[in-house]
KOLLUMDO-401118 format. One record per atom (N, C-alpha, C): x, y, z. Coordinates in steps of 0.05 Angstrom, whole numbers, plus 5000, padded with zeros to 4 digits. Layout:
XYZ;...
***
This chain:
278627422681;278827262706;280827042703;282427082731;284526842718;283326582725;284426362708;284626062715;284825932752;283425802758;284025642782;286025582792;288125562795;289725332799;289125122826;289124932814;288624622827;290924532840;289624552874;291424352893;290524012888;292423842904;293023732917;289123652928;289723802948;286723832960;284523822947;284023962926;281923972910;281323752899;283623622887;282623322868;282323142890;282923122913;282322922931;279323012938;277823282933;276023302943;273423212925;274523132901;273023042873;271722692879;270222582872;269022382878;270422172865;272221982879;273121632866;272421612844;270921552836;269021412804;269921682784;269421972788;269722092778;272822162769;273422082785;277322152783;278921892768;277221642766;277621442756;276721502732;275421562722;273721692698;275821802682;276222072703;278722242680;281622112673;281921942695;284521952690;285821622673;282621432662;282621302646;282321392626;280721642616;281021732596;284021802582;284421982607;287622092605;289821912592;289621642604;292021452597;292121362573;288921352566;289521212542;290521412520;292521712521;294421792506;295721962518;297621732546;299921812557;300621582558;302021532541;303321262546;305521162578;306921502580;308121452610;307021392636;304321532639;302421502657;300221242656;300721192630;299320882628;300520652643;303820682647;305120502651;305320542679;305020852687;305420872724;302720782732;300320782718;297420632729;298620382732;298820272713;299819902707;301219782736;303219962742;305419832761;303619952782;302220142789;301220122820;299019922817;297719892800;295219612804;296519332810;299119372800;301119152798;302319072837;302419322846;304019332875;303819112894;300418942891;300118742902;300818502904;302118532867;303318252859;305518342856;307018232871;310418302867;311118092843;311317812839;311917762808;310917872790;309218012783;308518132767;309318372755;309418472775;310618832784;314318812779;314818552784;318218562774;319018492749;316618352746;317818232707;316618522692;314918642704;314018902683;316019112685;317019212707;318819362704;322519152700;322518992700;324918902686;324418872654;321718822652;321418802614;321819152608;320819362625;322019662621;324119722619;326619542641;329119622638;330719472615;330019212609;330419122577;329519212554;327619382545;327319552526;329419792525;330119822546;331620042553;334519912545;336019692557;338319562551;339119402528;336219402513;336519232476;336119472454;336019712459;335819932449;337819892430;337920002398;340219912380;339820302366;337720392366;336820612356;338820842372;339121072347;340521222362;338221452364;338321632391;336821752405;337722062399;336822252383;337522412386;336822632406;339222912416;338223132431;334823142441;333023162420;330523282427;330023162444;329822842441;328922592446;330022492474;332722632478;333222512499;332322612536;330722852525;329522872556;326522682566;325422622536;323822412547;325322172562;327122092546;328021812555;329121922591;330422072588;331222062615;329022142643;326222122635;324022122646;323721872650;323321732630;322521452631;324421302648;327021332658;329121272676;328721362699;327921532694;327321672723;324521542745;322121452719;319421442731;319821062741;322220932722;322520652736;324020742762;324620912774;326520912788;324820862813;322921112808;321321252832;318420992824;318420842810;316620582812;318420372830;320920342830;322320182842;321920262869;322120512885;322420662903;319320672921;316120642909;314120682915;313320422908;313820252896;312419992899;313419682904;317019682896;317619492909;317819462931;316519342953;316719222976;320019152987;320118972975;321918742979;323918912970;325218982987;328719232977;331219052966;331318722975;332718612955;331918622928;329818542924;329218572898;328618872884;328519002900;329019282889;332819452875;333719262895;335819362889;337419112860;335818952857;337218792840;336018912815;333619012818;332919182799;333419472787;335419582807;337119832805;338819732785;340419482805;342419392792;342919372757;340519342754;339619312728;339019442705;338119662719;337719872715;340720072704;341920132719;343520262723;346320192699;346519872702;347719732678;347719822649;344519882643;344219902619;345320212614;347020392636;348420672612;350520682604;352220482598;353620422577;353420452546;351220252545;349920232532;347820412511;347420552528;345320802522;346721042520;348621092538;351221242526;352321272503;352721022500;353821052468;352621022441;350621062446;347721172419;345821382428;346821562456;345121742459;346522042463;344922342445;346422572448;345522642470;346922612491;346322722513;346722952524;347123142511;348523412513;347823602537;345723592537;344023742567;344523602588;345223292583;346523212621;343322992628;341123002607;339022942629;338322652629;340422492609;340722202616;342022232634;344322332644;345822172659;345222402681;343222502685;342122572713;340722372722;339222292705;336422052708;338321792725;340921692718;342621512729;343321582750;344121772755;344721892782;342321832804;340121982793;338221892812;337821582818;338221322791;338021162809;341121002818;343021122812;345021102836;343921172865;343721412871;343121542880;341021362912;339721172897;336820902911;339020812921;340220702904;342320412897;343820452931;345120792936;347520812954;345320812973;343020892976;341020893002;341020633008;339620462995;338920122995;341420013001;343220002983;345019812989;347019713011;346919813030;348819823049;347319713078;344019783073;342419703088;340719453090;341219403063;339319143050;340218873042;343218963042;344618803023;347618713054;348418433052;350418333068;352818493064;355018433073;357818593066;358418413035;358218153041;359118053021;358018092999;354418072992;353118122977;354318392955;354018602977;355518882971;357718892957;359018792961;363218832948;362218732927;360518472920;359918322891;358518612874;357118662887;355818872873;357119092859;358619192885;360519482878;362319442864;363119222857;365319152844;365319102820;363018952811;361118942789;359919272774;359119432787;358819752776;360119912784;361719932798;363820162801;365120272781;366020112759;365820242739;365120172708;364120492700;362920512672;365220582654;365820312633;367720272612;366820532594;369420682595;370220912573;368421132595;367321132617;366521362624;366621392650;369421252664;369921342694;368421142713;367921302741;366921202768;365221262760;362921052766;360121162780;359621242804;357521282817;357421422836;355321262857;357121092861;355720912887;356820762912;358520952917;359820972947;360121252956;359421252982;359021433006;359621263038;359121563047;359521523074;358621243089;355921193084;354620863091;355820633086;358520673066;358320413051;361020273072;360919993079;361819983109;365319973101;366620053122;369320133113;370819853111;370019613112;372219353110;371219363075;368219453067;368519383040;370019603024;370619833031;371920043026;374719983013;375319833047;378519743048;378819533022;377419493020;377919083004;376519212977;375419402969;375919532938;378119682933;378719752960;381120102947;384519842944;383719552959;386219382955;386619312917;384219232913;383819102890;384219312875;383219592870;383219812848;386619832851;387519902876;390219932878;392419782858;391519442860;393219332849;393219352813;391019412805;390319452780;391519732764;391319922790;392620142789;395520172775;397120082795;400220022801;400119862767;399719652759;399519422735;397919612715;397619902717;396919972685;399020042664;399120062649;401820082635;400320352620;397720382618;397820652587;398320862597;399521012576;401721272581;399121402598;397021452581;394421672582;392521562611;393121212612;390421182626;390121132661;389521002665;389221012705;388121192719;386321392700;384921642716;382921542731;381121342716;379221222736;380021092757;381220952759;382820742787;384720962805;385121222786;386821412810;384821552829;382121562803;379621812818;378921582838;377321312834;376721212859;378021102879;380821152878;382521122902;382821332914;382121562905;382221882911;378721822929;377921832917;374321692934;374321622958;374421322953;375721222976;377621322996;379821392991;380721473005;379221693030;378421863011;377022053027;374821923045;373021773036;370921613055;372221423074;375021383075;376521253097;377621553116;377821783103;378221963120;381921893126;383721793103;385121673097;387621883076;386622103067;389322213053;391622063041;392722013063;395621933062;395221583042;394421473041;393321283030;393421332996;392121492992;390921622960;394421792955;395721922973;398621992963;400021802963;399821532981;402221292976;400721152948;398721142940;398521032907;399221182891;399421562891;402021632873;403721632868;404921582897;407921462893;409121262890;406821072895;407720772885;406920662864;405720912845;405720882811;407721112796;409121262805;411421442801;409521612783;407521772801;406721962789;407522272801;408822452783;410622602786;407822932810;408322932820;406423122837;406423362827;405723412808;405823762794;403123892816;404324192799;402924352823;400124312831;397624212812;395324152811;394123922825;397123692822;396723452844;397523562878;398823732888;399723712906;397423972917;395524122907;392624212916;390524092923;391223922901;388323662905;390223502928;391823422936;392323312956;392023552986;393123662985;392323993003;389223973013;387824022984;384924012999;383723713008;385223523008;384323203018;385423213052;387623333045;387723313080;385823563098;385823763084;383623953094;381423783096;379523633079;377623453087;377123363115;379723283122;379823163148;381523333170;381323553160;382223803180;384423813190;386623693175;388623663189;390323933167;390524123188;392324353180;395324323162;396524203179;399324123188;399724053160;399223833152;398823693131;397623843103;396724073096;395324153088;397724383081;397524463104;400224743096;402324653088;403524313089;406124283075;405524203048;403424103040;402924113010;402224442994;401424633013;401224722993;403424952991;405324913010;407525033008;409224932984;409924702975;410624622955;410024692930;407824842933;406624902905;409025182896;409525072864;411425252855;409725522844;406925422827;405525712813;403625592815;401225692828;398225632835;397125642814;395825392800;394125232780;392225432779;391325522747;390225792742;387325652739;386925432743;384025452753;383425372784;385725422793;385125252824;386425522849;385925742833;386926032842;384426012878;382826052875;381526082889;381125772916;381525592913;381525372917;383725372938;385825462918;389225492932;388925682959;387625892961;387926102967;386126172998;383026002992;381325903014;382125753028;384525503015;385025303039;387525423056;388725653043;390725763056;389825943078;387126073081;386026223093;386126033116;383825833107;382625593129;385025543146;387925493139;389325453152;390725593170;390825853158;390526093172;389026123205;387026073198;384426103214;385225913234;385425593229;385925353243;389025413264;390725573260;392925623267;392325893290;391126013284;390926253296;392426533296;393426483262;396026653247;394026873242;393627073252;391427293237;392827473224;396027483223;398127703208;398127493185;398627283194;399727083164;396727143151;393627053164;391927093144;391527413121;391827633139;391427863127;393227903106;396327763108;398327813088;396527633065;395227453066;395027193050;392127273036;391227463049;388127633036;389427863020;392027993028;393028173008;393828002977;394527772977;396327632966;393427652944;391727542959;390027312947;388427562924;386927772933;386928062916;388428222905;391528142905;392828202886;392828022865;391927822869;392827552853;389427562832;387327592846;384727542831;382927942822;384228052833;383828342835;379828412838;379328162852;376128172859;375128262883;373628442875;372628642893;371028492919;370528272922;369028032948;371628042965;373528012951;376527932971;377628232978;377028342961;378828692966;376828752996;374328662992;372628743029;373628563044;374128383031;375028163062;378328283075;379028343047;382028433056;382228723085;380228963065;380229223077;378429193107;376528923103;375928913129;377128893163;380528773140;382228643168;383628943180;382629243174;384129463177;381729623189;382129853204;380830103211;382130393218;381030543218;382930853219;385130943201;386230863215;388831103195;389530873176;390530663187;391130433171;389330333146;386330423151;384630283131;385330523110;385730723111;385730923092;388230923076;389930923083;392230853080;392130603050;391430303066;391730153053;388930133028;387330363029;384530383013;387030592991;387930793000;389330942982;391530812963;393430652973;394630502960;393830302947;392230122945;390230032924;388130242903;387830452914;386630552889;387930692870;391530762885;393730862865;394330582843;394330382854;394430142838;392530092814;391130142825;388430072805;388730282778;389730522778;390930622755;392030412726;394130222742;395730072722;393729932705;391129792722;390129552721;388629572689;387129292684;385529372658;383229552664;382229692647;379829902635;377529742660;376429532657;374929442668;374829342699;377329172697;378129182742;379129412749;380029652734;380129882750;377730042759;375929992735;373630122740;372129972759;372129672770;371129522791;372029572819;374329682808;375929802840;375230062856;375430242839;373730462833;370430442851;369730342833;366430292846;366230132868;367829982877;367329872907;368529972932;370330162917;371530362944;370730632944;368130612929;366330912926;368731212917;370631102899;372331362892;371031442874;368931652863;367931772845;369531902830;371432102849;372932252827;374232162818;376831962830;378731792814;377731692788;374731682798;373731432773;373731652749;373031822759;371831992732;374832062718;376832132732;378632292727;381232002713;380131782718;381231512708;380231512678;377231522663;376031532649;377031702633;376631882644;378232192627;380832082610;382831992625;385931982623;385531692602;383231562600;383931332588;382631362554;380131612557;378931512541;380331562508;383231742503;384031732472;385331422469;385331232488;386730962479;384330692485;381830852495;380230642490;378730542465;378230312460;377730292434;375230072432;374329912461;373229762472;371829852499;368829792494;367629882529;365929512528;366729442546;364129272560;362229352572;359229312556;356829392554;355029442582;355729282608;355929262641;357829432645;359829492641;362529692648;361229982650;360529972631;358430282626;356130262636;354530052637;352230162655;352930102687;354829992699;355930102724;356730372727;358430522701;359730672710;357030872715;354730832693;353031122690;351331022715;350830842735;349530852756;351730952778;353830902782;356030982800;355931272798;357331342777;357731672763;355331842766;353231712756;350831912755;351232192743;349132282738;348132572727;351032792735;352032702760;353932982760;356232912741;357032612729;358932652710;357832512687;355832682673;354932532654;356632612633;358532762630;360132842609;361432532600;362332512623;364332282624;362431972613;359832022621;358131722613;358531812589;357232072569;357432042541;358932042525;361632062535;364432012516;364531682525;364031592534;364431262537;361431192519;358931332526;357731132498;358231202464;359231442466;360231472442;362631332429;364831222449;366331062443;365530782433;362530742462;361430402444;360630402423;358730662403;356930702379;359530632362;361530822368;364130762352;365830412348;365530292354;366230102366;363029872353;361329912360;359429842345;358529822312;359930032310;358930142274;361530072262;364030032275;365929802263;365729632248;363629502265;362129162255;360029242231;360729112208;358129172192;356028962192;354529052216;352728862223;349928912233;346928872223;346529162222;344328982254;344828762261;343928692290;343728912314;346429062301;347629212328;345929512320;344329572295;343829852292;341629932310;339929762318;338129842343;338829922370;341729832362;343229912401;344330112396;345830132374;346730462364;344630752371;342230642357;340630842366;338630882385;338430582407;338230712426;340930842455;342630772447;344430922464;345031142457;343831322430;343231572423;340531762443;339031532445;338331702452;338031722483;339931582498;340731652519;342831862524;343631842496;345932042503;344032432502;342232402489;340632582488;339432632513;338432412533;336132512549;339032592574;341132532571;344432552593;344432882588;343033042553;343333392560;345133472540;346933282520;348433292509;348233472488;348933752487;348233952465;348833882439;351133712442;353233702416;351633432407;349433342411;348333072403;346933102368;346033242361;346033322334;347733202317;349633402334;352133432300;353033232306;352933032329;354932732321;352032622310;350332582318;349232422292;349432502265;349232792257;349832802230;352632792225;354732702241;357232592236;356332312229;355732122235;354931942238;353431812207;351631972201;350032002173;352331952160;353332212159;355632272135;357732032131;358931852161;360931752156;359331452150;357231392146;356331112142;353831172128;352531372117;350831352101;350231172078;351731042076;350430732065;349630462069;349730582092;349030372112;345530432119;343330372099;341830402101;339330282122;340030122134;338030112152;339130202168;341230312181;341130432198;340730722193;341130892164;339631102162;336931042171;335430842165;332430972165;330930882191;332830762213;332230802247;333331062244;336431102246;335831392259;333831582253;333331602229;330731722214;328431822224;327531482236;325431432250;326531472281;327531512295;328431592322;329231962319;330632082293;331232302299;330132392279;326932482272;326832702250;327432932237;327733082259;329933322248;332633312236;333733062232;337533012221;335833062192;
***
């Protein structure tokens, strides 16, 4: 019989005294939950409730200890649970937010004695950024605000933080992106100004402003290589301005090999915004010759029907010949050519020397039973390819892809295992699986 599981509902349906019962027992060995009792008994007394959780966020900011991996998803709990104590029991949202403020200060600090490798300190910050950009814009004067934002905007040796958005009112916008600007322009290090470029790039965008974030590149003589003049491309797309959008990225000499797709969507969008449906279809051929992914090869073959779709389905799958072992066979399988595929396989397999382990189980669900010839010369190529490596991890996959090749009908399956014996028989554990998988060898 399985276990209960307990709503919500249920423990409300349990008696006061009794729920007080358990869950004093409980605290006294949860130290986290001891502390979330503490601060709601606390909620009534706001001095109280603020010096306890500011004595929380100073344990946190006098920290000298270094924190390792294991250790650090607790801590970033404990960041998290002042957060959502800030959020459920301060009243008073000034003093809530001076207590973010506070909060938030200390990851510098904690940064630089903590392995944070999983991200879940500096998620825990995020979330109370995260208060900070809710509260602050609503709670706090204009002036109050700029003191503030100006004061954490940024984290020494680790960029922008993240506490401006859309809310945050645009004169204080204007009167930080003046001040970062000037600091900007006055940096001298060869390497540095990435932070004062990213939050003028920010800003900019929450002014809905582009052109702004390109006059601080040019009025720091930063040279617009192809990767700057994308990221500027997609800033004016932000604000939907086509025009602007298609002359940056016309400029582009060779599309940034991680910004392939990036490049290629905003070229569409513009497409679309124009009402160019020849320029888009040329620019969906472009874009699948360029990424050879089978999502864009449908968007492409979609823009065709009749004679034309066949046509242009045929001349892509004569192509797909040249391509590698693996995007040919992806080409193959999304334009349902069975026989090409098989008759591709065939022609390739005395120079294959490598199968990807997905490559083959697409092809043997695509192919199926009517060309299983063709599936078992490709797992015979992986066994081969496998038994390369003297490694004997891999001898359990050796023999079970034997014995798929067996239940595929394969007559000749015997004598390559006792090929197999013969050419690695010293390779003793894997004699004594096959052994145990084939008793008759």
């Amino acid at each position: 019989m399985k276990n209960k599981i307990i709503t919500l509902q249920d423990i409300e349906s349990i008696d006061p005294k009794i729920i007080a019962k358990i869950l004093y027992e409980v605290i006294q060995f949860d130290d986290r939950l001891y502390q979330k009792v503490q601060s709601t008994l606390m909620k009534n007394d706001t001095s109280t409730l603020q010096k306890q959780l500011t004595k929380r966020i100073n344990s946190i900011s006098r920290g000298r200890k270094f924190i390792e991996y294991r250790h650090s998803f607790e801590l970033a709990k404990d960041i998290e649970m002042i957060v959502d104590d800030i959020r459920e029991l301060v009243e008073d949202k000034k003093a809530a937010l001076k207590l973010l403020k506070k909060l938030i200060l200390t990851d510098e600090n904690l940064f630089a004695r903590c392995d944070d490798s999983s991200g879940s300190v500096q998620m825990s910050y995020g979330y109370a950024q995260e208060l900070y950009r809710e509260y602050a814009p609503k709670y706090l004067d204009e002036k109050s605000l700029l003191k503030d934002l100006q004061e954490l905007l940024i984290l020494d040796g680790y960029g922008m933080r993240e506490i401006l958005d859309e809310s945050t009112p645009q004169d204080v916008l204007t009167t930080i992106y003046d001040t970062i600007l000037e600091k900007y322009i006055a940096h001298k290090e060869e390497f540095g100004g990435y932070t004062y470029q990213h939050i003028l790039q920010t800003i900019a965008r929450l002014l809905k402003k582009p052109e702004l974030y390109v006059d601080a590149l040019k009025r720091k003589g930063v040279e617009l290589k192809d990767y700057i003049l994308l990221d500027i491309a997609l800033e004016y797309k932000a604000v939907e301005d086509e025009v602007k959008t298609i002359e940056y990225l016309a400029r582009i000499q060779e599309i940034p090999v991680n910004g392939v797709s990036e490049y290629f969507e905003t070229l569409l969008w513009c497409d679309e915004k124009m009402g160019d449906q020849l320029a888009l279809t040329g620019h969906l051929r472009d874009y699948y010759e360029k990424t050879h992914s089978t999502t864009i090869l449908k968007r492409y073959l979609d823009r065709f029907d009749g004679e034309l779709y066949k046509q242009e389905k045929m001349r892509i799958l004569n192509n797909a010949q040249s391509l590698s072992f693996d995007e040919a066979i992806d080409q193959f399988i999304a334009l349902d050519a069975k026989e090409m595929c098989a008759a591709f396989i065939q022609n390739k397999l005395p120079s294959i020397s490598y199968i990807n382990y997905y490559t083959i189980k697409d092809v043997e669900q695509f192919l199926g039973d009517e060309y299983a010839k063709i599936i078992i010369q490709l797992y015979k190529v992986q066994i081969d390819d496998l038994l390369k490596v003297a490694n004997t991890k891999y001898y359990p996959t050796v023999v079970k892809i034997l014995k798929k090749i067996e239940k595929l009908g394969d007559a000749s399956n015997q004598e390559y295992i006792q090929k197999i014996v013969e050419k690695h028989h010293k390779k003793k554990t894997l004699m004594r699986l096959l052994r145990e998988a084939f008793p008759e060898i």
